[in-house]
C-alpha positions as CSV (number, residue, x, y, z in Angstrom):
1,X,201.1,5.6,-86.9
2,X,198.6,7.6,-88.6
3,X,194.7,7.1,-87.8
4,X,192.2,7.6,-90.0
5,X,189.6,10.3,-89.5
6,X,186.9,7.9,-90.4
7,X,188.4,5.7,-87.3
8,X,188.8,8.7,-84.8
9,X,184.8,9.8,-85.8
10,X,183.6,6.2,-85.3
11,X,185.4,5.9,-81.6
12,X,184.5,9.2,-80.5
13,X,180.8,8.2,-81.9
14,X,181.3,4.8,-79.6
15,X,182.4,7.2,-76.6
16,X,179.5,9.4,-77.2
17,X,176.6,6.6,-77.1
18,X,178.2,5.0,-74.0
19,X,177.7,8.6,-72.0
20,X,174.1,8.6,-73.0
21,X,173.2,5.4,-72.5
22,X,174.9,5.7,-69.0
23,X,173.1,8.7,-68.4
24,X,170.0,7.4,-69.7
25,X,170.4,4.7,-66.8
26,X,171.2,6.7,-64.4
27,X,167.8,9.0,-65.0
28,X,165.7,6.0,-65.2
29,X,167.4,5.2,-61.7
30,X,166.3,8.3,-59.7
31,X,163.3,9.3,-62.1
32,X,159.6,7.9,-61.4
33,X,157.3,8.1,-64.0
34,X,153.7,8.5,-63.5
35,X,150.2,8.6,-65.7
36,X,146.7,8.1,-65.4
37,X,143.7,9.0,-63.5
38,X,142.5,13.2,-63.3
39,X,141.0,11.8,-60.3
40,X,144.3,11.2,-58.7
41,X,146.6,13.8,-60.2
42,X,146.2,17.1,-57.9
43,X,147.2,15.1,-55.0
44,X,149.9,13.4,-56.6
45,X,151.4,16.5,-57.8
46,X,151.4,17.6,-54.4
47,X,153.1,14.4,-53.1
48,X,155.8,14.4,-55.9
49,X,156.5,18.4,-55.1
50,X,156.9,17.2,-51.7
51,X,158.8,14.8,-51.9
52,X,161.1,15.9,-54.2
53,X,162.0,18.5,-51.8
54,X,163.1,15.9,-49.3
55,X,165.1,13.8,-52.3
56,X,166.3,16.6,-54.9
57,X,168.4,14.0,-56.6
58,X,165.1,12.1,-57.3
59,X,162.9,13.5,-60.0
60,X,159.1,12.1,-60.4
61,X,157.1,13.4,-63.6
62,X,153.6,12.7,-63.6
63,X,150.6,13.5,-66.3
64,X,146.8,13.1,-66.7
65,X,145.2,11.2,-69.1
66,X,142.2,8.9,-67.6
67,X,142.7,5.8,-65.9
68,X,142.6,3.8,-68.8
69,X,145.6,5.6,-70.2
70,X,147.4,5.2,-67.5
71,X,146.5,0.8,-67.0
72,X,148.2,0.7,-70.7
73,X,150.9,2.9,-70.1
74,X,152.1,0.9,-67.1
75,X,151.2,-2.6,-68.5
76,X,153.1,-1.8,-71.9
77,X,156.5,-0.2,-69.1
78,X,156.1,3.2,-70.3
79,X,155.7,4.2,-67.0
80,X,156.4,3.3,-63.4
81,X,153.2,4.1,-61.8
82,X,149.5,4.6,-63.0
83,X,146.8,6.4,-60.9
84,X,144.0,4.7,-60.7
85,X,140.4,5.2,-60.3
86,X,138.2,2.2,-60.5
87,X,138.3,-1.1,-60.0
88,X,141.1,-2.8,-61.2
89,X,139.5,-5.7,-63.5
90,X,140.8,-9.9,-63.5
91,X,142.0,-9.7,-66.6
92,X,144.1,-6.7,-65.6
93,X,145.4,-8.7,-62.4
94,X,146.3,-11.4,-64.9
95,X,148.6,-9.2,-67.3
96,X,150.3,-8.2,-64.6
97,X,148.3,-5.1,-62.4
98,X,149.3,-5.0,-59.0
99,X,147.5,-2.4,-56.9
100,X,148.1,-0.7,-53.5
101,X,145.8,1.7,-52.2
102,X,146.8,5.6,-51.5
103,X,143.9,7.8,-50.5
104,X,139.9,7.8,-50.9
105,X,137.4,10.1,-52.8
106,X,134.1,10.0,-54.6
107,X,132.7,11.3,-57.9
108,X,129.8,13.7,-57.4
109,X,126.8,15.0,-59.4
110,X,127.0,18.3,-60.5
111,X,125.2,21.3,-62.1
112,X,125.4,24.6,-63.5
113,X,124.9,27.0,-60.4
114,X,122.7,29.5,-62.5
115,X,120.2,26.5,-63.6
116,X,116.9,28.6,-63.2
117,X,115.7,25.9,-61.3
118,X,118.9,26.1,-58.7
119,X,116.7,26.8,-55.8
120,X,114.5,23.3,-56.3
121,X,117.7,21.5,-57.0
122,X,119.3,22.3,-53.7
123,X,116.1,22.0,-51.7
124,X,114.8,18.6,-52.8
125,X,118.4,16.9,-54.3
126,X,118.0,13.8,-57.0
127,X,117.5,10.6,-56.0
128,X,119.7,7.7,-57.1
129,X,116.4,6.3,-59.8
130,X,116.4,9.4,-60.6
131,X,119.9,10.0,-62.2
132,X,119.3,6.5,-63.3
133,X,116.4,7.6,-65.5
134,X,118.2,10.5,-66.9
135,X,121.8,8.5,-67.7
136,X,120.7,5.6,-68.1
137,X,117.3,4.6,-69.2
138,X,116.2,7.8,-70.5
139,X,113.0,8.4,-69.2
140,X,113.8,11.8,-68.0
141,X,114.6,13.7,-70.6
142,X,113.1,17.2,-69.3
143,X,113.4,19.3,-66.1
144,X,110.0,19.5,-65.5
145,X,109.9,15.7,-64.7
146,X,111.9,16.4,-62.0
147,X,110.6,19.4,-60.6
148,X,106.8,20.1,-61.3
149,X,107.6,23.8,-61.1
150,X,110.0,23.4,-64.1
151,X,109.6,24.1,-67.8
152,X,109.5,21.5,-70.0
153,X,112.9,22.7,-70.9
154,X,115.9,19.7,-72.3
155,X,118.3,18.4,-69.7
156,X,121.8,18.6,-71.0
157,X,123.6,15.6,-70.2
158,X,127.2,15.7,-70.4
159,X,129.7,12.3,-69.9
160,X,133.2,11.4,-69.9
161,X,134.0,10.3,-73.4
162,X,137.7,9.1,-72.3
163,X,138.4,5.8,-70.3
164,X,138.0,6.9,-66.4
165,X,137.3,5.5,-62.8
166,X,134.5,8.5,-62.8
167,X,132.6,6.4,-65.7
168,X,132.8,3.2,-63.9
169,X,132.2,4.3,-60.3
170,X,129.2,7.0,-61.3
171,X,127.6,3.9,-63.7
172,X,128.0,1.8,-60.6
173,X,125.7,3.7,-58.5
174,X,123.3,3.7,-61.4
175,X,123.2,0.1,-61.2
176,X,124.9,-0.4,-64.2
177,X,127.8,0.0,-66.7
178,X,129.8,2.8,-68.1
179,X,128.6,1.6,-71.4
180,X,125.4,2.2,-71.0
181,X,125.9,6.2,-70.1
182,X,124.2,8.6,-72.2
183,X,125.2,12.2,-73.1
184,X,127.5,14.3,-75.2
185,X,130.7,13.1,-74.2
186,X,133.5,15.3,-73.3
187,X,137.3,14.2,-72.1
188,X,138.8,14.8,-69.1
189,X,137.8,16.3,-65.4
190,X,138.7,19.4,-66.5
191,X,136.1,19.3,-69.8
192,X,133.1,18.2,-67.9
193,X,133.5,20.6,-65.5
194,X,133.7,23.7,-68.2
195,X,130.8,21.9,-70.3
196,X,128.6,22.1,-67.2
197,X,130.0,25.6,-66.1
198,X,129.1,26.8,-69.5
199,X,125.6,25.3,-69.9
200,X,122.6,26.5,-67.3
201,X,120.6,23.7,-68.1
202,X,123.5,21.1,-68.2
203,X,124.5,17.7,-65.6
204,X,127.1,16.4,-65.3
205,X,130.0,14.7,-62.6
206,X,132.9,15.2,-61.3
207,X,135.7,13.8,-59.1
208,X,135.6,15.8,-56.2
209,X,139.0,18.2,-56.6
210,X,137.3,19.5,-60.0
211,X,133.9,20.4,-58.3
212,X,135.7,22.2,-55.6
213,X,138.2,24.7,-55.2
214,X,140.7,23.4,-52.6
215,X,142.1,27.2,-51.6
216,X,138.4,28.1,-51.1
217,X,137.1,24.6,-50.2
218,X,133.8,25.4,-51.7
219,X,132.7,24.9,-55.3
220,X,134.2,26.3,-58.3
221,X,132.6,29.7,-59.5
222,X,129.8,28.6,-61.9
223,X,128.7,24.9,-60.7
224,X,127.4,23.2,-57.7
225,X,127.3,19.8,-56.5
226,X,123.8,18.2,-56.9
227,X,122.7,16.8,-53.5
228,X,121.3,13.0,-53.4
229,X,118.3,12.3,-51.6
230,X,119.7,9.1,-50.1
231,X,116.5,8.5,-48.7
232,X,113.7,9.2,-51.2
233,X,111.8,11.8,-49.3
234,X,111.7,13.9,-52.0
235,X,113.8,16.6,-50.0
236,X,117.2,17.0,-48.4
237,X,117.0,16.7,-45.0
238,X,119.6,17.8,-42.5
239,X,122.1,14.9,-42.4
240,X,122.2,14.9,-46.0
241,X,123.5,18.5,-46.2
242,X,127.3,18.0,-46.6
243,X,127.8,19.4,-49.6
244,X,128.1,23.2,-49.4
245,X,131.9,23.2,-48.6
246,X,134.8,20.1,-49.5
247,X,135.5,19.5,-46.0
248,X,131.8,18.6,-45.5
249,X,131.6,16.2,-48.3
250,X,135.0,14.6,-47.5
251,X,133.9,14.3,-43.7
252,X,130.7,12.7,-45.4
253,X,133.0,10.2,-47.1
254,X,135.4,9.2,-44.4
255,X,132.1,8.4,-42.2
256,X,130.6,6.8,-45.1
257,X,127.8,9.0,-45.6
258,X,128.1,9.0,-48.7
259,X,127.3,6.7,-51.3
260,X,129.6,4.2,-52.1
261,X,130.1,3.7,-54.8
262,X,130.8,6.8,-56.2
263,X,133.1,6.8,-53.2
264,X,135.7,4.5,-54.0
265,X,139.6,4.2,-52.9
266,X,142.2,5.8,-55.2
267,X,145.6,3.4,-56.3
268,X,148.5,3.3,-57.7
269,X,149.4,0.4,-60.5
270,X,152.2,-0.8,-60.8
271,X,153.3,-4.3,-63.4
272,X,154.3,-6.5,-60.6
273,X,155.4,-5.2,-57.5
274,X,157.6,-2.2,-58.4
275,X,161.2,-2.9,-58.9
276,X,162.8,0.0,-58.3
277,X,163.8,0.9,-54.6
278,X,163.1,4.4,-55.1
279,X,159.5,3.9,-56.4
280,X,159.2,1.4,-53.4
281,X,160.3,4.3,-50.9
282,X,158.3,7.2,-52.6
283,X,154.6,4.6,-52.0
284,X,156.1,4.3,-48.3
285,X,156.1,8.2,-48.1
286,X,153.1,8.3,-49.1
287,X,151.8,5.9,-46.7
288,X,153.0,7.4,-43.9
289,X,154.0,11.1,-44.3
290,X,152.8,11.5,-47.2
291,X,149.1,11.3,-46.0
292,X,149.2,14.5,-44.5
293,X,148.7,15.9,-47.7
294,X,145.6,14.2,-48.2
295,X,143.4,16.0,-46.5
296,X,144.5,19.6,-47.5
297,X,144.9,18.9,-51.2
298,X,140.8,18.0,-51.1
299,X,140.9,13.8,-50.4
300,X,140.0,11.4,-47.5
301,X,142.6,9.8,-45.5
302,X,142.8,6.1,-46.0
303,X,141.3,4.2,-42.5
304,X,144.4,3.0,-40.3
305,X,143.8,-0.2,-40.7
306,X,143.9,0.3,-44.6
307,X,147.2,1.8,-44.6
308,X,148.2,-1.2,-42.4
309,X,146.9,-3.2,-44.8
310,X,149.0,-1.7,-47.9
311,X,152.3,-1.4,-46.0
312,X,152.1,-5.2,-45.6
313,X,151.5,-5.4,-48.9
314,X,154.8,-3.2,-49.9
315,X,157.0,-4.8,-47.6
316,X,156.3,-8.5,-49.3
């Protein structure tokens, strides 16, 4: 019996879309998919290299895009896993947005390191009305109102013009909300920190692993971190000085030295409690062995009793 051409290209056509679809299933099966937060991505590129080492038949693909990306990516199943860099919001619990915490940091204030007024900056820091009046309410608009010694020269204030955890947290310790922030907005970590880097008389802030250089573990060529006079003396004095190198700062943090917010806990979302085993195993990792990596790759440890806390929560 003879068989049509027409009938041996529609079965091998058949054959053809069953192999991808089983091979589609079987990458969705050993891949983890991952977007979101800058805040969180050096360190979870350094988990996912790790780990895939230890599970080569898994693959984990992660990008940067701001934490708001990465809440709608998850939400809407594109992905498995958002980082996450604020607080996650009720009516993001009620869509679904379930949240287990991986590692702490803090977003700091920073500056241009050749501001001609450097020296001032370092010495007496900006206090928390302060940064308030420049982001905020705009009363200071000028250098000279912070430092008498200054010209009247413009303060260039520079802001995060995509959805991020660094808006929220920073606007948080202003006493108020990211949509109140002033200043030319620019996206991403890696924008603010080139905006400032290129502009001596620019402000701006950063997550901490794009203000500092984690080979060096002090401040990337061309900014430094702007010092906050927690106390309103009007100087820095000397247990206030953790800011030359990151393992200060993240010392600062872990003892909670540092304000908080900007120091907040980093997380993973997920919609519902993950489903896959494999994404299950990979936040266990991180729980546990995984948190060695913390510390080098330029983060704070989560407390013990934290990391108690969100292996309970994994194991429900």
């Amino acid at each position: 019996m003879k068989i049509s051409n027409s009938l041996i290209y529609i079965a091998l056509t058949f054959l053809i879309l069953i192999s991808l679809n089983s091979c589609q299933r079987k990458f969705k099966e050993h891949n983890i998919s991952i977007s979101g937060a800058f805040a969180l991505y050096p360190l979870t590129v350094k988990w996912a290299e790790a780990y895939q080492k230890l599970h080569p038949e898994i693959t984990i693909d992660v990008s940067a895009g701001g934490a708001g990306k990465g809440m709608t990516d998850v939400l809407s199943g594109m992905v498995d896993l958002a980082m996450f860099s604020r607080t996650v919001s009720p009516q993001e619990i009620s869509n679904g947005a379930w949240s287990v915490a991986v590692a702490c940091d803090a977003v700091v204030p920073t500056v241009n390191s050749s501001n001609p007024y450097i020296v001032s900056i370092l010495k007496q820091g900006i206090t928390q009305q302060q940064f308030a009046d420049i982001y905020i309410n705009n009363k200071i608009t000028k250098w000279n109102q912070l430092f008498p010694s200054a010209k009247a020269e413009k303060i260039n204030i520079y802001t995060r013009s995509d959805a991020c955890g660094a808006n929220e947290m920073w606007a948080k310790y202003l006493n108020s909300n990211q949509e109140s922030l002033t200043g030319i907005g620019v996206f991403g970590d890696p924008g603010i920190a080139d905006a400032v880097k290129s502009d001596k008389l620019g402000i701006g802030y950063n997550n901490l692993s794009y203000a500092y250089d984690i080979r060096s573990r002090k401040t990337y060529d061309g900014m430094k971190v702007i010092p906050v006079d927690i106390n309103n003396n009007g100087k820095i004095d000397e247990d206030e000085r953790f800011y030359d190198s990151l393992d200060d700062i993240t010392n600062a943090i872990a003892e909670d030295r540092y304000p908080s917010p900007p120091a907040r806990d980093l997380t993973f979302i997920s919609k519902g409690k993950p489903a896959k085993k494999i994404t299950i195993d990979f936040l266990n990792w991180i729980l546990t062995d995984g948190q060695k990596y913390v510390r080098e790759a330029g983060y704070v440890q989560l407390k013990p009793e934290i990391v108690v806390e969100q292996k309970v929560k994994l194991s429900k």
